[in-house]
C-alpha positions as CSV (number, residue, x, y, z in Angstrom):
1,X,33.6,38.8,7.3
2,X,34.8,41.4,9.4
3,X,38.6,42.1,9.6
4,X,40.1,41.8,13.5
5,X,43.7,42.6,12.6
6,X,46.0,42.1,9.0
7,X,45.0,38.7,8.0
8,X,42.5,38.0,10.8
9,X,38.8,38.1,10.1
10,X,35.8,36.4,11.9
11,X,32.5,35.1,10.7
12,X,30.0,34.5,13.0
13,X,31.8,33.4,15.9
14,X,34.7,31.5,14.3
15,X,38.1,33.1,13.5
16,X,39.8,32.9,9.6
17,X,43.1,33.4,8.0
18,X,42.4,35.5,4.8
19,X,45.8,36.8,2.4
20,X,45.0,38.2,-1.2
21,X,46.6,36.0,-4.1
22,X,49.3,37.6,-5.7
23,X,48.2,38.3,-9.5
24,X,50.6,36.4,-11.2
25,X,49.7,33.5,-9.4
26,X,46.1,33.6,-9.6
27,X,46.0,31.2,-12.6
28,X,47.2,28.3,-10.2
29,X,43.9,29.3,-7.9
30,X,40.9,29.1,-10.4
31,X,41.7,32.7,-10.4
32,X,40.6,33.3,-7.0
33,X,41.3,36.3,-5.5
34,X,42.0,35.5,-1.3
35,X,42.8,32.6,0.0
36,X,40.7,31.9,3.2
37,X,41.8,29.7,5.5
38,X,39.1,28.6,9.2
39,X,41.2,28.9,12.0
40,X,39.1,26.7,13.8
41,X,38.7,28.8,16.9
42,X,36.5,31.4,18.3
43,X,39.4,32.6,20.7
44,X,40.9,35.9,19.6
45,X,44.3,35.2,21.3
46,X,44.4,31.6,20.0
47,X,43.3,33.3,16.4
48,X,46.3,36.1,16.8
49,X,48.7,32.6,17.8
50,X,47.8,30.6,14.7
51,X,47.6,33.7,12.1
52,X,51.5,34.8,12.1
53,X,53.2,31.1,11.1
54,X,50.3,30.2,9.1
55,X,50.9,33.7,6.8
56,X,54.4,33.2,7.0
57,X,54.2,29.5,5.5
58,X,51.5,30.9,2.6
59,X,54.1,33.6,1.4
60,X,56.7,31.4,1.5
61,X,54.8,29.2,-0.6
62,X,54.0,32.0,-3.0
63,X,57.9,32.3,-3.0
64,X,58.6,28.9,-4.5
65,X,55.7,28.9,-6.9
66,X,57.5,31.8,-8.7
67,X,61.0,31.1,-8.4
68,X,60.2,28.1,-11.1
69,X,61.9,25.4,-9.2
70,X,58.8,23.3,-7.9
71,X,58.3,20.1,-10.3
72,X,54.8,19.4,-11.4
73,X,54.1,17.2,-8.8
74,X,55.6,19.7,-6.1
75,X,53.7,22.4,-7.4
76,X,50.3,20.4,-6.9
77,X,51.7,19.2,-3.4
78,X,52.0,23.3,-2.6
79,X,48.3,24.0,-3.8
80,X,46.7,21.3,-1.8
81,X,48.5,22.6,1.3
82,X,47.4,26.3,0.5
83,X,43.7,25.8,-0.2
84,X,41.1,25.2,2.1
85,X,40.2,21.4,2.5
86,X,36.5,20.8,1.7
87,X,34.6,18.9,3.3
88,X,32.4,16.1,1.1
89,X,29.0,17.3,0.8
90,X,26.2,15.5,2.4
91,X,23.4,14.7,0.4
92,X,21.1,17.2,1.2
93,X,17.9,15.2,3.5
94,X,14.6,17.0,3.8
95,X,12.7,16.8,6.9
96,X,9.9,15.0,4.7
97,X,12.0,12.4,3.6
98,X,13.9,11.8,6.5
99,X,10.8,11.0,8.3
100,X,9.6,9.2,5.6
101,X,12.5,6.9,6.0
102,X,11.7,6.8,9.6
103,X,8.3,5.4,9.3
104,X,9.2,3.0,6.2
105,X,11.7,1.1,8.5
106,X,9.1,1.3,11.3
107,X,6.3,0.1,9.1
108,X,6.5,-3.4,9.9
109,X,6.2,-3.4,13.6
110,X,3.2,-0.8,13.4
111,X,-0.7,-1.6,13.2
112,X,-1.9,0.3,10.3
113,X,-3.9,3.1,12.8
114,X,-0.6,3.5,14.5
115,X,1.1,4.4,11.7
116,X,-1.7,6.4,10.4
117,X,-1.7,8.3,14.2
118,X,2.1,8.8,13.6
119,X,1.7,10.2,10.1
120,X,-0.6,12.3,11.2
121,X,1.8,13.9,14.0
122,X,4.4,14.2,11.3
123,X,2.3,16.2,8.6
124,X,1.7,18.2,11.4
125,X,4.6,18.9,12.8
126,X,6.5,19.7,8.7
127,X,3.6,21.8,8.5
128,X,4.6,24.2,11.3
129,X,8.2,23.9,11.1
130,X,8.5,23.8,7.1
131,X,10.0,21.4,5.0
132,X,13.8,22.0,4.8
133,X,17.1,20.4,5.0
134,X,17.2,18.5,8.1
135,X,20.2,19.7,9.1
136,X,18.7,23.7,9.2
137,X,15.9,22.8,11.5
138,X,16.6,23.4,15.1
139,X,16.1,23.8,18.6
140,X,14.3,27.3,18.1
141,X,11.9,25.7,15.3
142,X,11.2,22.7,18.0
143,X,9.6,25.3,20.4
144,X,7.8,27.2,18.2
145,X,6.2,24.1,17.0
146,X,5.5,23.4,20.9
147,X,4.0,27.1,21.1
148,X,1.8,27.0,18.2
149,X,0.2,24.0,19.1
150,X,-0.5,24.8,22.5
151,X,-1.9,28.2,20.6
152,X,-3.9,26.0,18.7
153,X,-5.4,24.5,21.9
154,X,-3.4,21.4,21.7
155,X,-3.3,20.1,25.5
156,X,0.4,19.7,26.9
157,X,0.4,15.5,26.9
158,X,-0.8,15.8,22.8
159,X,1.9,18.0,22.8
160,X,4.8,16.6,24.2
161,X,3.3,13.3,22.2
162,X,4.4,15.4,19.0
163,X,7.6,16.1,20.6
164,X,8.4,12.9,21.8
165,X,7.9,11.5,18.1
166,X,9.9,14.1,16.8
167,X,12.7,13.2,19.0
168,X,13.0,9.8,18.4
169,X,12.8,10.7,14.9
170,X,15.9,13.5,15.5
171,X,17.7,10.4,17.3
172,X,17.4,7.9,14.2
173,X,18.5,10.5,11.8
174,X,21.6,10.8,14.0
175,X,21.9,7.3,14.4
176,X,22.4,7.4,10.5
177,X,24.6,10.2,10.6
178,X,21.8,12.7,8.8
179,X,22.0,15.2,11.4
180,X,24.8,16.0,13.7
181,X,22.1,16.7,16.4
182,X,18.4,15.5,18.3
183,X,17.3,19.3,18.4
184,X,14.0,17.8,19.9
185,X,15.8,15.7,22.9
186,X,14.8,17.5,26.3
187,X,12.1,20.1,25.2
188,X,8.6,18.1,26.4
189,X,6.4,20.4,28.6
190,X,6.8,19.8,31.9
191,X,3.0,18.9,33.1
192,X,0.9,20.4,35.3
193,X,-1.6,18.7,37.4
194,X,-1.4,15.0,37.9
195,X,-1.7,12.4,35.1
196,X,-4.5,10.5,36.8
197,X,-6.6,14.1,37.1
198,X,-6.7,14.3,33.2
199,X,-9.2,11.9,32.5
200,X,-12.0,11.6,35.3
201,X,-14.2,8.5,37.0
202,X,-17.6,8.7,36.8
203,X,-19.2,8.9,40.4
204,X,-22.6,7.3,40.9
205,X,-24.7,10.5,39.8
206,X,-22.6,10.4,36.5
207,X,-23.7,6.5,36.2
208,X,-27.5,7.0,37.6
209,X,-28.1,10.1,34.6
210,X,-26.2,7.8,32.1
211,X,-28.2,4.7,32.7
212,X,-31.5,6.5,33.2
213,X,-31.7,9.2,30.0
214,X,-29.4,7.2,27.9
215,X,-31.8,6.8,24.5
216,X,-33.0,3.3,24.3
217,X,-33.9,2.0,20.5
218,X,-35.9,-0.7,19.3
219,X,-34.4,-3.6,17.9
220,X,-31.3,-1.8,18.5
221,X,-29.5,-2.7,22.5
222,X,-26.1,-1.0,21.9
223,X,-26.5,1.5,24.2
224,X,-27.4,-0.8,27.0
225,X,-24.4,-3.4,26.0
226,X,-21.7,-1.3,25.4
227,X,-21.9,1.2,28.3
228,X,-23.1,-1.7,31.1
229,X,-20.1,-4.3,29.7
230,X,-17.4,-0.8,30.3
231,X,-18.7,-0.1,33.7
232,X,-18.4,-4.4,34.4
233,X,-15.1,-5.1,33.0
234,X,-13.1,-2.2,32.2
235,X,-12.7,-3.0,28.8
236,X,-11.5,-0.1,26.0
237,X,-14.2,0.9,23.8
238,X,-12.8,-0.7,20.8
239,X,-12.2,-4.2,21.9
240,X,-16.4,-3.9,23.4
241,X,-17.3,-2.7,19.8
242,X,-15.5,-5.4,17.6
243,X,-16.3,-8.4,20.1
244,X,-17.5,-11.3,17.9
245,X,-20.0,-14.3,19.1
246,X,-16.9,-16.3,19.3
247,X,-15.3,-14.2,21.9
248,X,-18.0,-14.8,24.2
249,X,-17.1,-18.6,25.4
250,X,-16.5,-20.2,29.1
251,X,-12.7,-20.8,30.1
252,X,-12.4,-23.5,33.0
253,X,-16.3,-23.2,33.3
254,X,-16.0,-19.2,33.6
255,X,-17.7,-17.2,30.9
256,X,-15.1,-14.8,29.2
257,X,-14.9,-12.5,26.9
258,X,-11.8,-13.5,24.5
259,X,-10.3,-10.1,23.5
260,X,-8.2,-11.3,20.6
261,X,-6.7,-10.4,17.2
262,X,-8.1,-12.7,14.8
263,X,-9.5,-11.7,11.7
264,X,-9.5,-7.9,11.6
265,X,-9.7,-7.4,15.2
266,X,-6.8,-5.6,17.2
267,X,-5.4,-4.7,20.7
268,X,-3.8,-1.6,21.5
269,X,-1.2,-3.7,22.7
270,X,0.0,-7.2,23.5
271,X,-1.3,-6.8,26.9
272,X,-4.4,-6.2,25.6
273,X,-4.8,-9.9,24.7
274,X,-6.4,-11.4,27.6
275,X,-10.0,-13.0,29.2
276,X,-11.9,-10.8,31.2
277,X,-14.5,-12.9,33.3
278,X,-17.9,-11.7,32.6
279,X,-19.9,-10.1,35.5
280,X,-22.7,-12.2,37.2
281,X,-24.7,-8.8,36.8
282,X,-24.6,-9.0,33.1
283,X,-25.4,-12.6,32.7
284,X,-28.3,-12.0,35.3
285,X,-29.8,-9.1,33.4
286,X,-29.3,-11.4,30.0
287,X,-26.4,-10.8,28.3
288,X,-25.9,-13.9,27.4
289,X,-29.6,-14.5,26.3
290,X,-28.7,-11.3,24.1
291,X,-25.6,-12.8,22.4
292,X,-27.5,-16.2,21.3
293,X,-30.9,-14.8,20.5
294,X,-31.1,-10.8,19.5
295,X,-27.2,-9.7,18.8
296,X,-27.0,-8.3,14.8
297,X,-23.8,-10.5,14.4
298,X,-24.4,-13.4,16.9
299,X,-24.3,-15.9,13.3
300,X,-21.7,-14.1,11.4
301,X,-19.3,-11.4,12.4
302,X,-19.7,-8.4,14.5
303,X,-21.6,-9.0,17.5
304,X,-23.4,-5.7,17.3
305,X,-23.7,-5.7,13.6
306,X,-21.0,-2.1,13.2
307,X,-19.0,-2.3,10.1
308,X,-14.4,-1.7,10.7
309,X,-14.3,2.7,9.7
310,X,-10.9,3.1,9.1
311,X,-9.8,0.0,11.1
312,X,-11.6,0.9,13.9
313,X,-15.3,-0.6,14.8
314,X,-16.3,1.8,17.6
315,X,-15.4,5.3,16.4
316,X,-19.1,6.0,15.0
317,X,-20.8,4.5,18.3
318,X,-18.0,6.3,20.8
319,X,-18.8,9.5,19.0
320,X,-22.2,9.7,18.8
321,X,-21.8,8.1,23.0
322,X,-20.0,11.1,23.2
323,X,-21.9,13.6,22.0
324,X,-24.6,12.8,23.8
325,X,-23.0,12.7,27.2
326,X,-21.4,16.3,26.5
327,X,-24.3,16.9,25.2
328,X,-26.6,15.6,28.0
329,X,-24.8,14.8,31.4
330,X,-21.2,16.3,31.1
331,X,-21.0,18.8,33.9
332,X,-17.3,18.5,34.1
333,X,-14.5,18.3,31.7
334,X,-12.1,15.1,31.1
335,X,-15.3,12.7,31.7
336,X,-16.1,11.1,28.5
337,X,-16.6,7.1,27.3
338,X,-13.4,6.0,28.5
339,X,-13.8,7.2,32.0
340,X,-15.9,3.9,32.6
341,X,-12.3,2.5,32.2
342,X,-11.4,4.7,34.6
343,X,-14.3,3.6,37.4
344,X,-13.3,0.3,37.1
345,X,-9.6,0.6,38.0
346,X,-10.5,3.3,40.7
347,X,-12.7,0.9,42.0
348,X,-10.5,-2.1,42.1
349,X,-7.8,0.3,43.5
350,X,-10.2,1.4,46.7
351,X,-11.0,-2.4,46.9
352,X,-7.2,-2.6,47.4
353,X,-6.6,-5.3,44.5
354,X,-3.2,-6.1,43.4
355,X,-1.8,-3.7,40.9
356,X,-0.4,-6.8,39.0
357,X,-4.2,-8.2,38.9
358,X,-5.5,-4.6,37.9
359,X,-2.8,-4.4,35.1
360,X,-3.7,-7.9,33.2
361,X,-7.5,-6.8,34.2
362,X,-7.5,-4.1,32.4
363,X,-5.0,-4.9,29.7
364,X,-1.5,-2.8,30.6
365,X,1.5,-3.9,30.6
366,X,3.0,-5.3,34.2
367,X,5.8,-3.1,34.8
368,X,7.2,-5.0,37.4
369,X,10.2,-7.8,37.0
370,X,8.9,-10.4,39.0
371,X,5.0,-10.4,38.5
372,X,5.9,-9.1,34.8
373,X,8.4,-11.7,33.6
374,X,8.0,-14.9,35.9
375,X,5.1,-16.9,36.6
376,X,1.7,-17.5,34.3
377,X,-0.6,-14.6,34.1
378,X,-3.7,-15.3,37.1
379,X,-6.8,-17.4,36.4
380,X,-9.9,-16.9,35.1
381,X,-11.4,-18.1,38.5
382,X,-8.7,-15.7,40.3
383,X,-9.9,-12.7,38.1
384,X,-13.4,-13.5,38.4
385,X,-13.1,-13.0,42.6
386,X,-11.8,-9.4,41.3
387,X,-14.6,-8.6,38.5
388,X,-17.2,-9.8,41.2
389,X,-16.2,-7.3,43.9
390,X,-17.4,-4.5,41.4
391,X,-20.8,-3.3,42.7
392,X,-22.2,0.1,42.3
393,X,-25.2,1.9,43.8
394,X,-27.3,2.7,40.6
395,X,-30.9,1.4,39.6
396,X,-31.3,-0.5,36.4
397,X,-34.6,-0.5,36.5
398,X,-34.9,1.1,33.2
399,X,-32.5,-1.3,31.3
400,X,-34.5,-4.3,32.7
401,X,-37.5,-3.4,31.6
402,X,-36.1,-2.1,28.2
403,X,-34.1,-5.5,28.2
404,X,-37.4,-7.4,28.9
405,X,-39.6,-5.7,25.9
406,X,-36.4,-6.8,23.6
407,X,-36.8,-10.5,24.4
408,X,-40.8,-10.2,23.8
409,X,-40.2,-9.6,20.9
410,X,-37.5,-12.0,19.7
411,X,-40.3,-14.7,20.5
């Protein structure tokens, strides 16, 4: 503490009343030697205002504790009103087990990958900042957990995905009074670029080199399939790769596939439940020849025969996809497997379908309080006008023929 004037010191910014014990009444103290008393202010005229009666009080205190006149009860009254008042101790809460609190009442409403995903994040982000009382971490440990993932190459929407986490996080533990403050609220990167440039459509030369060097196995059409049912439907690459025979069916006379959650199956969200019509172009080249005759699963359970990898059934396929098309055809960066998801809705979009349509299309949620809340979702036969406008310029000339050796040999 650093003294200001007689009985005036300061710590940090705050101001203190400090007066030495006589020693014959240190006994009463603990033996303390100073009394120290916060003046609750870092004003130094308001600390000079508060200092003078406050000392005058204290040694008129000291006064009546000598003269022998206080009873018992007084005397303990007189204490109380000299010492500091301590605050109760909170318990101290890591930033391990707060968030492990977090996620335990979140557990329930989270698919097991989610919560996996948010662990992840978590470990991550204790890792950088260090496990330690909640209430030390703060706004200065938040951004150099943002600068040392984007050091670590982390792009800015990954990162502002830890920080958003970690903020909702923050807000709980305040909610539950174990933290004063959400030292994470306000500090996600403001983005540069526009959201729809991050990940890119694939324009016909993409789609012509895919479809014509793609490798094509025997006994083995996944690579046809998967890829040609993405560029038709917009489906994610995880509801394609844990499709069942079952969700292949006809709704109102319309063949569908039923993306659904039964079993082990998931959606990404409840909007992803839906029936996406299927493409005459798929039916035409034989997909649904494929799905009665040749699938690996058409009998009993997966369609294309993968086995669930830590719940999810396309992560082996999409990666080795991937690799290849870096590999292969990439010339530009943000074009991977899920920018067939991306063709579709840019085509749609250019066709000038209704965002509303698009959304339960594609699976998002309708954002909109009329379409989003009121009224049934379209039909099958309304959705299949929108699938059917989907036409692209490529020549599949090389899947039919590939298509047309698989069914020779299934005779």
């Amino acid at each position: 503490m650093v003294s200001v004037a007689e009985y005036l010191y300061r710590r940090g910014r705050n101001y203190y009343f400090l007066i030495k014990i006589p020693t014959d009444l240190k006994a009463h103290f603990g033996g303390r030697q100073h009394l120290v008393k916060s003046l609750k202010t870092s004003s130094l005229s308001e600390a000079k205002a508060a200092v003078e009666p406050l000392r005058g009080k204290t040694k008129t205190a000291f006064i009546l504790m000598r003269s022998g006149i206080l009873t018992p009860e007084q005397m303990e009254i007189a204490l109380s009103h000299l010492q500091e008042k301590k605050k109760p101790q909170a318990q101290e809460k890591m930033l391990s087990d707060a968030i492990r609190m977090y996620l335990e009442e979140k557990k329930p409403n989270l698919k097991k990958r989610t919560l996996r995903d948010y662990e992840t994040i978590f470990a991550k982000n204790v890792a950088i900042i260090g496990d330690r009382d909640i209430n030390a971490v703060t706004r200065e440990d938040v951004v150099r957990l943002r600068s040392t993932l984007m050091a670590e190459g982390v792009s800015q929407r990954t990162c502002n995905t830890h920080i958003v986490h970690l903020s909702s996080m923050f807000k709980w533990a305040v909610r539950l009074t174990l933290c004063p403050i959400n030292c994470a609220e306000g500090l996600i990167l403001t983005l540069t670029g526009r959201h729809d440039s991050e990940r890119k459509r694939f324009d016909t030369k993409d789609l012509q080199m895919i479809f014509a060097t793609i490798p094509l196995k025997d006994g083995d059409e996944c690579n046809v399939w998967i890829p040609l049912i993405a560029l038709y439907s917009g489906m994610r690459k995880e509801e394609i790769c844990q499709l069942q025979r079952a969700d292949i069916r006809q709704e109102e006379g319309v063949w569908v596939f039923d993306i659904n959650c039964k079993g082990e199956k998931t959606t990404k969200t409840e909007a992803g439940l839906r029936l996406v019509p299927i493409h005459s172009v798929l039916i035409q080249i034989g997909f649904l020849e494929f799905c009665r005759v040749r699938a690996k699963g058409r009998d009993t359970g997966n369609l294309w025969g993968f086995i669930q990898w830590r719940e999810s059934w396309g992560k082996k396929w999409g990666g080795q996809f991937n690799h290849w098309f870096a590999t292969n055809i990439q010339t530009e960066k943000g074009k991977v497997f899920h920018s067939f998801r991306h063709t579709v809705v840019d085509e749609l979009k250019q066709l000038g379908e209704p965002k509303e349509l698009v959304s339960e299309l594609i699976g998002h949620v309708v954002n909109d309080m009329t379409f989003g809340r009121y009224g049934k979702g379209y039909s099958v036969h309304v959705l299949r006008k929108a699938i059917e406008r989907l036409s692209y310029d490529i020549d599949l000339s090389r899947i039919n023929t590939f298509i047309a050796k698989c069914h020779e040999r299934s005779l």
